[in-house]
LUMMIDREN-502236 format. One line per field, with one value per atom (N, C-alpha, C, O, CB): residue number from 1; residue in one letter; atom name; x negated, y, z. Coordinates in pm, whole numbers, m for minus. Glycine has a CB too. Example, Ala and Ser with C-alpha at 12.3 -4.5 7.8 and 13.67 -1.06 7.14 Angstrom:
2
zamar: (1 1 1 1 1 2 2 2 2 2) .
kollo: (a a a a a s s s s s) .
nulo: (N CA C O CB N CA C O CB) .
xx: (m1319 m1230 m1320 m1424 m1131 m1285 m1367 m1290 m1341 m1408) .
yy: (m569 m450 m330 m332 m447 m225 m106 3 114 m60) .
zz: (780 780 780 846 905 708 714 787 804 572) .
This chain:
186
zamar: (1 1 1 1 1 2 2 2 2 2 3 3 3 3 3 4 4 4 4 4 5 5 5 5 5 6 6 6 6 6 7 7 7 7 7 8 8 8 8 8 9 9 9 9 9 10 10 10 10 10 11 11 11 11 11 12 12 12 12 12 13 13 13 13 13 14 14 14 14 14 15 15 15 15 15 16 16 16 16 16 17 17 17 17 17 18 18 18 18 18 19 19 19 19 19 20 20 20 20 20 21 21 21 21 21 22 22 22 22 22 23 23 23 23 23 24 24 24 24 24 25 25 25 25 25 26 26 26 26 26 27 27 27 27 27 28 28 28 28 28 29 29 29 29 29 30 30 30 30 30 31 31 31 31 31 32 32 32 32 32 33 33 33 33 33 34 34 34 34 34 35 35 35 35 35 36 36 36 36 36 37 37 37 37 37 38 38 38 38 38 39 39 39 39 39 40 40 40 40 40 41 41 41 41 41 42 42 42 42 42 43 43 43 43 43 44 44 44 44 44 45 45 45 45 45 46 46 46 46 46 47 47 47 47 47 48 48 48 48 48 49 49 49 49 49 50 50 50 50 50 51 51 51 51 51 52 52 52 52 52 53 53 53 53 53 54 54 54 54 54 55 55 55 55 55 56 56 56 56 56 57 57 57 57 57 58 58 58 58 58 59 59 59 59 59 60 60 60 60 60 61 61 61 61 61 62 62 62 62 62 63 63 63 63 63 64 64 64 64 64 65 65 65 65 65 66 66 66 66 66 67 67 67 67 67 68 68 68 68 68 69 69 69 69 69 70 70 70 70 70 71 71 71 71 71 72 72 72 72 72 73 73 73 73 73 74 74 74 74 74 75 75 75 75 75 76 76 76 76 76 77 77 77 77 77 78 78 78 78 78 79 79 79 79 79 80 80 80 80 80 81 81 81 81 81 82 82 82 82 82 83 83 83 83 83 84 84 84 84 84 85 85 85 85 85 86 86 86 86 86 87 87 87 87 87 88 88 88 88 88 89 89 89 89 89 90 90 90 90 90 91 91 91 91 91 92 92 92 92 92 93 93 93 93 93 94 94 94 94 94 95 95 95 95 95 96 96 96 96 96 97 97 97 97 97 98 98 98 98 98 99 99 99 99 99 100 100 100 100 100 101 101 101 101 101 102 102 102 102 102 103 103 103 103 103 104 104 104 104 104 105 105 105 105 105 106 106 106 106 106 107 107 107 107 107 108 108 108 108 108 109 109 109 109 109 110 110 110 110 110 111 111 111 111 111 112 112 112 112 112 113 113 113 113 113 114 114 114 114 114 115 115 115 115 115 116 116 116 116 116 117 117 117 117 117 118 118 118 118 118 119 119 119 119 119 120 120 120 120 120 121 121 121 121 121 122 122 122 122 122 123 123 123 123 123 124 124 124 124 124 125 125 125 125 125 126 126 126 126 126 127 127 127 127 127 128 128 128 128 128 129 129 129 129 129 130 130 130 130 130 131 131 131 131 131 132 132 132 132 132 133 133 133 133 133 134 134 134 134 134 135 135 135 135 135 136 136 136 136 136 137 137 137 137 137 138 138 138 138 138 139 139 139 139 139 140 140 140 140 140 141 141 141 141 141 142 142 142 142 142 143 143 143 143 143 144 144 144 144 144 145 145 145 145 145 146 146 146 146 146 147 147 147 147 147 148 148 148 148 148 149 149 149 149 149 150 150 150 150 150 151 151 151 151 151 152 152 152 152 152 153 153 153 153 153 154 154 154 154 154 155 155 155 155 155 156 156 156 156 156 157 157 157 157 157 158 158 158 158 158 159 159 159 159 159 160 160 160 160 160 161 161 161 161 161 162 162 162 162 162 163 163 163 163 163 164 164 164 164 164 165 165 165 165 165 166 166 166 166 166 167 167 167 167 167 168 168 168 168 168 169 169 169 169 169 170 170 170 170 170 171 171 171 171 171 172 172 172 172 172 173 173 173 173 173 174 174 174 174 174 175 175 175 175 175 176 176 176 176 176 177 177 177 177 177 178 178 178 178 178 179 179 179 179 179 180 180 180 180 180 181 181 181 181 181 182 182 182 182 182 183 183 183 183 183 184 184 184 184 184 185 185 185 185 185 186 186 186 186 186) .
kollo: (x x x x x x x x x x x x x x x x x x x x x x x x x x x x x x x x x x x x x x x x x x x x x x x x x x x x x x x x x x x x x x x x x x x x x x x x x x x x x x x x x x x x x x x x x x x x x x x x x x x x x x x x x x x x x x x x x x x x x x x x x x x x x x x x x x x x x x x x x x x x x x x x x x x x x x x x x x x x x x x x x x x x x x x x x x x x x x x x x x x x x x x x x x x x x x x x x x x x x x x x x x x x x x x x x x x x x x x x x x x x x x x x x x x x x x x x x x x x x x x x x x x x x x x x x x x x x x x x x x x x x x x x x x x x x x x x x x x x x x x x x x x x x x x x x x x x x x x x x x x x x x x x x x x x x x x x x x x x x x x x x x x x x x x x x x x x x x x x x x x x x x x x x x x x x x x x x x x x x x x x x x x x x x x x x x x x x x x x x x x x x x x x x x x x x x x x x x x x x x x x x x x x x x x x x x x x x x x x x x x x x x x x x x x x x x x x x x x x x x x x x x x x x x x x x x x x x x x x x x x x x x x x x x x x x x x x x x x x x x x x x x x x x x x x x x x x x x x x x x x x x x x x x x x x x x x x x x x x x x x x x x x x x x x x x x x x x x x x x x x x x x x x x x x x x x x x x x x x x x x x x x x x x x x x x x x x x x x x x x x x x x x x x x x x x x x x x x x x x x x x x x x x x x x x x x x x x x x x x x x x x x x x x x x x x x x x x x x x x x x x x x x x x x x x x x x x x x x x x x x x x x x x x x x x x x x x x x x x x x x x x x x x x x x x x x x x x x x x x x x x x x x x x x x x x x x x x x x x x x x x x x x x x x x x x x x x x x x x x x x x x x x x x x x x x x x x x x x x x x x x x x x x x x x x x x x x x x x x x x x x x x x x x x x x x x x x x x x x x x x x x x x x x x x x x x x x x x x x x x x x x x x x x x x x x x x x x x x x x x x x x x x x x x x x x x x x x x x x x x x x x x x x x x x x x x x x x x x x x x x x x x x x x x x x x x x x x x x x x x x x x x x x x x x x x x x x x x x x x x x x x x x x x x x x x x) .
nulo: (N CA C O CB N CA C O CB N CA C O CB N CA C O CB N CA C O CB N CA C O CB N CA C O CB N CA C O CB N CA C O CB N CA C O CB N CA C O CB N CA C O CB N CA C O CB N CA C O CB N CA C O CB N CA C O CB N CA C O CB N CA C O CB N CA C O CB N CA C O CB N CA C O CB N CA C O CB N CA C O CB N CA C O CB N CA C O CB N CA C O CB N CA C O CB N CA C O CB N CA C O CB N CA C O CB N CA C O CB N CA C O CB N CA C O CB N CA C O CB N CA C O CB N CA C O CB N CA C O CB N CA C O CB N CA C O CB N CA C O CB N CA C O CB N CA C O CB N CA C O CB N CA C O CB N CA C O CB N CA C O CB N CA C O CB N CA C O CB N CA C O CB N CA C O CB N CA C O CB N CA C O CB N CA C O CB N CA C O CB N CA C O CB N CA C O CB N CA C O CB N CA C O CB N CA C O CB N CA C O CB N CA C O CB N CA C O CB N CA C O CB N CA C O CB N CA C O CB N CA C O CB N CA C O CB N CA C O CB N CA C O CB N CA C O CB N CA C O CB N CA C O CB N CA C O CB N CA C O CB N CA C O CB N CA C O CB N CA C O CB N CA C O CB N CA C O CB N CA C O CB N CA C O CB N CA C O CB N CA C O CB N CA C O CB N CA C O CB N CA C O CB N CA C O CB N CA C O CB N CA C O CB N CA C O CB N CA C O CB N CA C O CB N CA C O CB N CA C O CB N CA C O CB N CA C O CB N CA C O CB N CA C O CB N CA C O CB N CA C O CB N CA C O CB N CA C O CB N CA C O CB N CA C O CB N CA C O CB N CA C O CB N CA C O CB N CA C O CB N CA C O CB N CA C O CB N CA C O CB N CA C O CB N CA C O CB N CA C O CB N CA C O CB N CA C O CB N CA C O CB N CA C O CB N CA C O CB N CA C O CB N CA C O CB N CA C O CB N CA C O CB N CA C O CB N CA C O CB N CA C O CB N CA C O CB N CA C O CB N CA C O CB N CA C O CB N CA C O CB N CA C O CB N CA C O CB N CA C O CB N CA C O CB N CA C O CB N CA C O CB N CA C O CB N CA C O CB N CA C O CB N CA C O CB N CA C O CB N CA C O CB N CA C O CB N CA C O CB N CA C O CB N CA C O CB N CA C O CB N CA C O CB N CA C O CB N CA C O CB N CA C O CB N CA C O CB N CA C O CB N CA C O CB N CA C O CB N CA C O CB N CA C O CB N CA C O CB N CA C O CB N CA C O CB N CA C O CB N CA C O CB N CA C O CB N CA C O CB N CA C O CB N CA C O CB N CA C O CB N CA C O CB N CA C O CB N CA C O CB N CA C O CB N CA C O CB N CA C O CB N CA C O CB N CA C O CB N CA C O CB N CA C O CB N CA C O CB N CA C O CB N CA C O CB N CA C O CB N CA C O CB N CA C O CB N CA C O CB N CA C O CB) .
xx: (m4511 m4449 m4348 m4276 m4382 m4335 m4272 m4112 m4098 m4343 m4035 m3895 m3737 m3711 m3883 m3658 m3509 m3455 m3524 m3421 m3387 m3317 m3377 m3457 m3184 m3354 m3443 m3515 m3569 m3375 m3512 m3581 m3664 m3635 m3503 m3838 m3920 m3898 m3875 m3994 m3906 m3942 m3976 m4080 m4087 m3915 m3958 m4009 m3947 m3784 m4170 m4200 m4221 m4309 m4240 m4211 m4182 m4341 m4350 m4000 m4423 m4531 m4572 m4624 m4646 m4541 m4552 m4660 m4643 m4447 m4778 m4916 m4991 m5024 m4997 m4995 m5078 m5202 m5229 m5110 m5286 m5412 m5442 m5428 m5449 m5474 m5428 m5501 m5452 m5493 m5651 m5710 m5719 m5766 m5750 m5638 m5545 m5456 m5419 m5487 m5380 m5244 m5262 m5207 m5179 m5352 m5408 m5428 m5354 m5538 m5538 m5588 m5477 m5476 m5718 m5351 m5271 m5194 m5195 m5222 m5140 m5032 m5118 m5091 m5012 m5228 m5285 m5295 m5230 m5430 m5339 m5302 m5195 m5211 m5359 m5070 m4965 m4916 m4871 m4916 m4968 m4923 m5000 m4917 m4977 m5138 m5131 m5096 m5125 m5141 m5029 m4954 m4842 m4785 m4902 m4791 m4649 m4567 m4459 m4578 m4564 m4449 m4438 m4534 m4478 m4343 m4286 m4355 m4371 m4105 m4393 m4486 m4455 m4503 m4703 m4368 m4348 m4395 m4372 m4253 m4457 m4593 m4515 m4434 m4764 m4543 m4501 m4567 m4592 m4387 m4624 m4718 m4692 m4768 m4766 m4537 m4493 m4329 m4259 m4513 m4292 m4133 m4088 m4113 m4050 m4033 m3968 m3965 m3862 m4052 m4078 m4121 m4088 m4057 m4253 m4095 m4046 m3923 m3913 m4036 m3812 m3677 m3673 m3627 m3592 m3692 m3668 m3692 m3598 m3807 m3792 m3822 m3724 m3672 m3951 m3681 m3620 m3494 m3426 m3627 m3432 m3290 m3287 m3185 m3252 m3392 m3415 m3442 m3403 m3521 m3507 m3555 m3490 m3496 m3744 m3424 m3365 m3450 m3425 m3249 m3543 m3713 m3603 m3505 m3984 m3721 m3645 m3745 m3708 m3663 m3889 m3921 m4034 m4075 m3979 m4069 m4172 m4247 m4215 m4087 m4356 m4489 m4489 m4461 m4596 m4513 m4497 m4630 m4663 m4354 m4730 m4778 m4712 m4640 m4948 m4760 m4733 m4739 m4666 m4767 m4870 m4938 m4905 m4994 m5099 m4852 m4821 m4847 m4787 m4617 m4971 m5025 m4999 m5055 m4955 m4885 m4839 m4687 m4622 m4802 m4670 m4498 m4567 m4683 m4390 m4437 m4487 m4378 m4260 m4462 m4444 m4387 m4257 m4153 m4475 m4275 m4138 m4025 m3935 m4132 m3994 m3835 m3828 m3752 m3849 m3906 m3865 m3829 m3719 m3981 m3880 m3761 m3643 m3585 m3759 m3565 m3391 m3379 m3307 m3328 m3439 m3385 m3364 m3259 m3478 m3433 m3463 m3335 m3284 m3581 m3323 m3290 m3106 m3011 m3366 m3102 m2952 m2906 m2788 m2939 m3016 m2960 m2973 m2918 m3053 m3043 m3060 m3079 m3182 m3150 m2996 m2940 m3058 m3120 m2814 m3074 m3183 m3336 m3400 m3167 m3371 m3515 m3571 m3536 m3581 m3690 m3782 m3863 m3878 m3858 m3924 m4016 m4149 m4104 m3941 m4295 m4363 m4438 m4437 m4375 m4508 m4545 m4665 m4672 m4461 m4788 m4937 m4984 m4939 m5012 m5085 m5191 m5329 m5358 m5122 m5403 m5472 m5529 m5632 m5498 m5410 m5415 m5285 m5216 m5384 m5319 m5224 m5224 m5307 m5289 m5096 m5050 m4944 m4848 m5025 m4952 m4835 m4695 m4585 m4852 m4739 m4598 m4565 m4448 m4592 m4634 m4588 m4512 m4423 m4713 m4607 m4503 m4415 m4372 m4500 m4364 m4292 m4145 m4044 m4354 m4205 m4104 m4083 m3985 m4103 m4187 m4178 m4052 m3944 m4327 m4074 m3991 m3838 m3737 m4067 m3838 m3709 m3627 m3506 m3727 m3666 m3646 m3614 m3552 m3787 m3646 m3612 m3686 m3640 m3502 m3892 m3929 m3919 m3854 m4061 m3991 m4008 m4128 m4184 m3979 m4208 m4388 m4416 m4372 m4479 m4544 m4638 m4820 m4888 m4593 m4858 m4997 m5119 m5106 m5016 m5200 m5316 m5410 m5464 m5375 m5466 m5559 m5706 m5759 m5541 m5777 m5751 m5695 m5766 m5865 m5570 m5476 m5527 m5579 m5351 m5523 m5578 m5394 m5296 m5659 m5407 m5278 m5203 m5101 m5352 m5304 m5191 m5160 m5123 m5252 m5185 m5111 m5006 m4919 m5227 m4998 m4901 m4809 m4713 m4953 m4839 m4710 m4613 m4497 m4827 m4738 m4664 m4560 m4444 m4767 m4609 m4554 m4426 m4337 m4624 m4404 m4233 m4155 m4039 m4212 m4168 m4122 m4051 m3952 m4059 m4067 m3942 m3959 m3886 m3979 m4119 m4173 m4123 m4109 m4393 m4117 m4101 m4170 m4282 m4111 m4170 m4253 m4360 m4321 m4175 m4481 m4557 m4540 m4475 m4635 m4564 m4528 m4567 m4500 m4586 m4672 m4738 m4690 m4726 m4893 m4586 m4536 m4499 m4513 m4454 m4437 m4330 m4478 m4478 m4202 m4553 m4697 m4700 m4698 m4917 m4706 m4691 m4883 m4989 m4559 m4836 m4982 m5039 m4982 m4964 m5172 m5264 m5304 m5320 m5342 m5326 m5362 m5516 m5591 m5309 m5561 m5682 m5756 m5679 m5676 m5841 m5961 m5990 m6013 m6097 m5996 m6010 m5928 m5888 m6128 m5882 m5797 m5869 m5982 m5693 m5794 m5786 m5864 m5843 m5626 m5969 m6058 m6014 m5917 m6075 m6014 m6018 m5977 m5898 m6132 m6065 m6063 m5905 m5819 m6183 m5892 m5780 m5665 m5561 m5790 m5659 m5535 m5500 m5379 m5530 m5606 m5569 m5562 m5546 m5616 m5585 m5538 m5381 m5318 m5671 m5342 m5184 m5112 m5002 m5118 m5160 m5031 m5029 m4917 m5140 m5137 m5142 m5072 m5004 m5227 m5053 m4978 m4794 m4702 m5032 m4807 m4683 m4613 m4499 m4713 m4679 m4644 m4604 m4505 m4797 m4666 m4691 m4535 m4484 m4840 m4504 m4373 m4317 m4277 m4339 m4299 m4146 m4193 m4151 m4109 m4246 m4228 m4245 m4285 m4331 m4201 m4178 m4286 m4269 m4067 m4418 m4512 m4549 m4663 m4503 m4511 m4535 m4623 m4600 m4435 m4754 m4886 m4928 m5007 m5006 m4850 m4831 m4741 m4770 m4717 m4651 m4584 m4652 m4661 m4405 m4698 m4718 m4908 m4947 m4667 m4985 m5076 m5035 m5102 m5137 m4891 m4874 m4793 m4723 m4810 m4795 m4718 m4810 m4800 m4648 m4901 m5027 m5176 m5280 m5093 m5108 m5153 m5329 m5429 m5112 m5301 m5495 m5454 m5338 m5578 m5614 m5585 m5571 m5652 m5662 m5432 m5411 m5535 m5525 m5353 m5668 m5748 m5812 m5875 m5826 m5813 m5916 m5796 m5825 m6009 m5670 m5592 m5592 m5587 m5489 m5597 m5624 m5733 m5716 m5689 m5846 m6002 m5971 m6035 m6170 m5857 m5874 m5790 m5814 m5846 m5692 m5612 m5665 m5600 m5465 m5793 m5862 m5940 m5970 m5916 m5980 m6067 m6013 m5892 m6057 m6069 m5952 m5959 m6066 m5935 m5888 m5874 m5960 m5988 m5734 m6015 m6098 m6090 m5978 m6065 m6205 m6138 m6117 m6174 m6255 m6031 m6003 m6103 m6059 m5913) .
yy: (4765 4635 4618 4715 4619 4516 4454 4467 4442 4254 4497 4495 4470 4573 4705 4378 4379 4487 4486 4229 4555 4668 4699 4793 4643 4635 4687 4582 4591 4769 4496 4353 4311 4282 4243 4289 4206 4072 3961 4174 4090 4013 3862 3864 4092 3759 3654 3530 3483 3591 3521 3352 3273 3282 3307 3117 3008 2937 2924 2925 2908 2849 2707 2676 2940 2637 2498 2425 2395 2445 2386 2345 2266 2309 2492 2113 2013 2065 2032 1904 2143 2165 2297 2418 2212 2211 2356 2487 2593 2294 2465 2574 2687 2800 2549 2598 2735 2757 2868 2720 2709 2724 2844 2953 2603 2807 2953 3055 3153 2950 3047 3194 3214 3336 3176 3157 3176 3291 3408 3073 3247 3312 3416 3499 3209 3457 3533 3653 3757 3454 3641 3727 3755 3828 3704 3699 3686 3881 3992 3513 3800 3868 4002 4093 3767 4054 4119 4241 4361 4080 4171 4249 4310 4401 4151 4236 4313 4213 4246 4455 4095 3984 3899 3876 3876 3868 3755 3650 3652 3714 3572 3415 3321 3351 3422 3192 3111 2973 2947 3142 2904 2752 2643 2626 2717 2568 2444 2333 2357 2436 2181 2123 2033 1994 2063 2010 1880 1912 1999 1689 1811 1820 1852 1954 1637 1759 1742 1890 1952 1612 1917 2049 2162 2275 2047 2136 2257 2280 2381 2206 2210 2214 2247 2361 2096 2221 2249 2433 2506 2141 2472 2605 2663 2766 2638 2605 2741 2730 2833 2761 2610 2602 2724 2791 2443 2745 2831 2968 3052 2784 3008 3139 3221 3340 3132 3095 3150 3253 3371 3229 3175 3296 3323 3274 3161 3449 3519 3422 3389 3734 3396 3315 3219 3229 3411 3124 2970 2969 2996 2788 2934 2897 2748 2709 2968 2662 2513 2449 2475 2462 2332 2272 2153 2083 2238 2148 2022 1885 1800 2023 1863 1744 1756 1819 1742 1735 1738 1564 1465 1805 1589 1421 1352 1365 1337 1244 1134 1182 1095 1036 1280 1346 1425 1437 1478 1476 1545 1678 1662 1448 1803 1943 1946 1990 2030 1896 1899 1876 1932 1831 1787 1700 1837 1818 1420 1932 2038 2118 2164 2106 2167 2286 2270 2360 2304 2169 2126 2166 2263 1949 2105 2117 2265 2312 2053 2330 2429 2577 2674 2372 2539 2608 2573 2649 2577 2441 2387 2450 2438 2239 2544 2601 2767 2844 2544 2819 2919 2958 3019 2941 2929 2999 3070 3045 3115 3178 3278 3317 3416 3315 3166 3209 3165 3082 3147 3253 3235 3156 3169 3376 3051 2956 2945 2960 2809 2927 2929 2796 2770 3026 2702 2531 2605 2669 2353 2574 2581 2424 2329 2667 2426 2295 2285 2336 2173 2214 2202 2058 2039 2230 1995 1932 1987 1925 1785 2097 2138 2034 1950 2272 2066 2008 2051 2094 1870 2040 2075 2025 2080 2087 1883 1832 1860 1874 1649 1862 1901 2072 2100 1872 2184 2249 2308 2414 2267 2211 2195 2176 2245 2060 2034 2001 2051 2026 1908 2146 2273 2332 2327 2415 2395 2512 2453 2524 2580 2309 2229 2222 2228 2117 2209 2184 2350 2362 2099 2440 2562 2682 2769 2531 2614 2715 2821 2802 2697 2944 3085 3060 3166 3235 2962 3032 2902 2845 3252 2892 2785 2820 2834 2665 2825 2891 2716 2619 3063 2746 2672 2658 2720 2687 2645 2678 2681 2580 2588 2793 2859 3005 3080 2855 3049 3124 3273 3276 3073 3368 3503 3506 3440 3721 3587 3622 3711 3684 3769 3821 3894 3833 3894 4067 3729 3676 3572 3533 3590 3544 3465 3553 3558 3434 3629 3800 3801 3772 4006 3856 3862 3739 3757 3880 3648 3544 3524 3483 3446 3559 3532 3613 3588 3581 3773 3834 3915 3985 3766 3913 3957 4169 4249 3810 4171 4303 4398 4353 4272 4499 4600 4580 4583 4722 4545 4525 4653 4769 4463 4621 4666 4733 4651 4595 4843 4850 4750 4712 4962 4705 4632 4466 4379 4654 4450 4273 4236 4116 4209 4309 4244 4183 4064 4403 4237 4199 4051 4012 4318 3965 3840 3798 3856 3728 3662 3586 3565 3528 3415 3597 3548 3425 3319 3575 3450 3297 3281 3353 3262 3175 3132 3144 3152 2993 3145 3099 2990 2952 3142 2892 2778 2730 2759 2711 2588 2520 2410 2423 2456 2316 2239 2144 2109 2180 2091 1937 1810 1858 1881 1719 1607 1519 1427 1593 1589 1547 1573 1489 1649 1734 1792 1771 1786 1938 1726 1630 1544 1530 1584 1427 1347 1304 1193 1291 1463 1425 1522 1535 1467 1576 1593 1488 1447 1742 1456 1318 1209 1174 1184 1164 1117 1153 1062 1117 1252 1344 1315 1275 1509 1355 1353 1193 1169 1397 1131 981 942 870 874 979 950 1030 981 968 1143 1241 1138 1053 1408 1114 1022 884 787 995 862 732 719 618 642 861 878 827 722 836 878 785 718 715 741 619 511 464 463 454 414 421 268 245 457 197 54 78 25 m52 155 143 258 235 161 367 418 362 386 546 299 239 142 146 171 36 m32 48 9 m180 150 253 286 310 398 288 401 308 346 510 144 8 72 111 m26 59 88 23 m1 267 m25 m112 m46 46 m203 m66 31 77 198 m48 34 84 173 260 m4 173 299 379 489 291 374 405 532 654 269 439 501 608 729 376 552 622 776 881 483 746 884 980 1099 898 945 1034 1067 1139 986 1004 1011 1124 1166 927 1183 1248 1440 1454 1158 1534 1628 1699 1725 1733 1717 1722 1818 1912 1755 1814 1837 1984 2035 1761 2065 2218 2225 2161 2363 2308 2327 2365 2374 2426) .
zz: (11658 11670 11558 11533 11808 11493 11356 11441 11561 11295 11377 11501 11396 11332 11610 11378 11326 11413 11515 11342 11418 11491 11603 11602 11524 11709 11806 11874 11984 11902 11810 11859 11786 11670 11874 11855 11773 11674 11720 11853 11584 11463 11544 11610 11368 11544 11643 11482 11387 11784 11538 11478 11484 11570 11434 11449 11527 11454 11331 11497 11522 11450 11497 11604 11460 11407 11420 11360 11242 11378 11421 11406 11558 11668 11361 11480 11549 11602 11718 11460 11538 11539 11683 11705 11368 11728 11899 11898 11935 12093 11843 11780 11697 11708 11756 11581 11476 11525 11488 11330 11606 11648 11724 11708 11727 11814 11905 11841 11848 11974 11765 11652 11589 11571 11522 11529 11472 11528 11489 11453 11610 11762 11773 11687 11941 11854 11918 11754 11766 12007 11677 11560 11480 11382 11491 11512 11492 11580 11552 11557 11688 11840 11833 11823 11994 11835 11769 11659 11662 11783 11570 11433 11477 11418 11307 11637 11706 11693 11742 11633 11648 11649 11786 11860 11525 11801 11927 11877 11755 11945 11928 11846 11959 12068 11818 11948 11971 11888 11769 11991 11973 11921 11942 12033 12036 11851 11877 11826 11707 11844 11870 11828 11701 11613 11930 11728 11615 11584 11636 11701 11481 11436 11607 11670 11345 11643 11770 11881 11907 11838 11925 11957 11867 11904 11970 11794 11659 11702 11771 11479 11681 11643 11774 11768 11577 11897 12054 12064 12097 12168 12041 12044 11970 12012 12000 11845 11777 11815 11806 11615 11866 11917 12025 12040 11989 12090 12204 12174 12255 12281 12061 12076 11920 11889 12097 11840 11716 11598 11571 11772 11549 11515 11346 11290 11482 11325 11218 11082 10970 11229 11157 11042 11120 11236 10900 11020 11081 10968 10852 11111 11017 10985 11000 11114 11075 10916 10925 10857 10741 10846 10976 10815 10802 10873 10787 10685 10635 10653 10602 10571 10759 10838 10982 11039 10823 11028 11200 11214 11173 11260 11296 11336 11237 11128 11458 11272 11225 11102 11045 11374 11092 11051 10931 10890 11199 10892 10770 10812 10842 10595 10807 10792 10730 10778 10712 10623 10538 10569 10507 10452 10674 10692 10863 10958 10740 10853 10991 10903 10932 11114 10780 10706 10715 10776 10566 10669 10657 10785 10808 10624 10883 11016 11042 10999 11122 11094 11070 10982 11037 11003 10858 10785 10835 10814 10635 10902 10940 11045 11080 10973 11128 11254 11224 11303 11400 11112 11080 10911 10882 11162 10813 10679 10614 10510 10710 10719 10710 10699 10663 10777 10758 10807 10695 10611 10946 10712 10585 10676 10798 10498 10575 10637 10542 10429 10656 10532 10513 10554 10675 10533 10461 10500 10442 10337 10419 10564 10547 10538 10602 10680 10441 10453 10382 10274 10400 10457 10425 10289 10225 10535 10300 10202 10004 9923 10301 10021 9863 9766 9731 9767 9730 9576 9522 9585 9564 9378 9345 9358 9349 9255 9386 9415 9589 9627 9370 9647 9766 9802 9882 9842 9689 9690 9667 9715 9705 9552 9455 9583 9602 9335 9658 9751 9850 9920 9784 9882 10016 9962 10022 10032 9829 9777 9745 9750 9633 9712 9728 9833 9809 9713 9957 10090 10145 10251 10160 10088 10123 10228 10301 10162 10174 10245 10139 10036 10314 10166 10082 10063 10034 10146 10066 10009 10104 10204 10072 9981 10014 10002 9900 9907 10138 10120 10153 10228 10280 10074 10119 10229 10138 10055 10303 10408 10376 10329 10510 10398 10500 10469 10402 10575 10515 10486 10527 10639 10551 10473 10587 10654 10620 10469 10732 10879 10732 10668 11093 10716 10620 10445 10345 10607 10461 10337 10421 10343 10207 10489 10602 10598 10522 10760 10687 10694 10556 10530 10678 10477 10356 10307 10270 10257 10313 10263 10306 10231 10283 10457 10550 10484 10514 10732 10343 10300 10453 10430 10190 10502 10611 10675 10733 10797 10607 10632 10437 10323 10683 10482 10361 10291 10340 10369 10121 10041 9975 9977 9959 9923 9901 9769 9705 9926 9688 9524 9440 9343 9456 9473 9380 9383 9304 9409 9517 9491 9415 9391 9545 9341 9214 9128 9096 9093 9107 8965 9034 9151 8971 8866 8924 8918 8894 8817 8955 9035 8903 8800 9145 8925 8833 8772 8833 8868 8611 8565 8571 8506 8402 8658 8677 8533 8437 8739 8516 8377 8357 8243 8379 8484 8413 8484 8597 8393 8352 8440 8537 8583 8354 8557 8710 8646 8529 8791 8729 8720 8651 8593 8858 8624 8623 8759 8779 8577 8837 8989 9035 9062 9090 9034 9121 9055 9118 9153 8888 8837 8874 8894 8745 8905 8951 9114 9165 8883 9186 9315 9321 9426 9447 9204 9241 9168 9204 9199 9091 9001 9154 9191 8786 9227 9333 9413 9458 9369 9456 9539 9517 9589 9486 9393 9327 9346 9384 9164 9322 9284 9448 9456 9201 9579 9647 9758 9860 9641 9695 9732 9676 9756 9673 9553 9504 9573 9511 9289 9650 9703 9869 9927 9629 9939 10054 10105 10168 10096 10097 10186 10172 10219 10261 10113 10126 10025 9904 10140 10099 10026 9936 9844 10153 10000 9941 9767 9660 10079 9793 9644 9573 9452 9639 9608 9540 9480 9366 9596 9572 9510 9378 9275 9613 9396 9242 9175 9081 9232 9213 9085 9003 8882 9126 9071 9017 8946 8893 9191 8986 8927 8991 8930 8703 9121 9208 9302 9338 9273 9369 9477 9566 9579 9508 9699 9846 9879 9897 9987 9899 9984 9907 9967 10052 9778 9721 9725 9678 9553 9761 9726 9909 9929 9665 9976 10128 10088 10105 10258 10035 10056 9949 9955 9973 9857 9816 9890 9871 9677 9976 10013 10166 10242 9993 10203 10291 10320 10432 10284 10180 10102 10105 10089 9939 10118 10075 9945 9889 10173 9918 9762 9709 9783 9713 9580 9480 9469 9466 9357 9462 9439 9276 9187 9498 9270 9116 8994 8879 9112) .
């Protein structure tokens, strides 16, 4: 069992999706950690007021909300915790703004458990962590450029899909249909 002194390692996992949420926890649980679920912002912040986790698992899409505005929260009741924002929709500007907002690591989906682990930093490091991340061979699409400048454009304009469609001088609905879409592999 993963343990701070003599107490399990507690994590707070916050995911809409009730299915991963399950497989999440249940392999979490597993590895020896305390795993506490939660479905959305609101639920999030309720659990950890309660159980004080050493680290959270967040995505980024909760229903209707966005992952992001539960880090601050989060990080306002606990300094400490390493937080980790999963999604299935990546970009660079999103985690650009994960890492702004003050998680520790931003993974893509579908995540393995032990790159999750790893990621909360909160376990003894391995020799080999310090070697940094690899540079791909090729670079990024056409496609997957232009679904992070989208992305990007779409962070500096809080959402809001109306301005960032005449920012981006496209009409809202192709504008909907691409972000409808999930993004381009690299």
């Amino acid at each position: 069992m993963e343990t701070r002194g003599s107490y399990p390692v507690r994590l707070l996992v916050v995911e809409d999706d009730d299915v991963f949420r399950g497989v999440l926890t249940r392999a979490l649980v597993r590895r020896g950690f305390a795993v506490h679920a939660a479905a959305g912002v609101a639920e999030g912040v309720e659990v950890a007021q309660q159980v004080v986790p050493h680290g959270a698992i967040v995505d980024l899409r909760l229903g209707g909300e966005s992952g992001l505005c539960l880090v601050p929260q989060l990080l306002a009741m606990n300094r400490d915790l390493h937080i980790v924002v999963l999604t299935g929709y990546a970009s660079v500007a999103t985690a650009v703004e994960a890492i702004k907002q003050g998680a520790v690591h931003y993974l893509a989906k579908p995540a393995d458990v032990d790159a999750i682990v790893a990621a909360l930093d909160l376990l003894p490091k391995f020799e080999d962590s310090t070697a940094p991340a690899p540079i791909p061979d090729q670079p990024l699409s056409v496609d997957r450029l232009e679904w992070e400048h989208i992305q990007k454009v779409l962070l500096e304009h809080d959402g809001n899909v109306s301005a960032t469609a005449r920012v981006l001088n496209m009409h809202r609905r192709t504008l909907q249909r691409k972000l409808g879409k999930r993004p381009p592999r690299s």
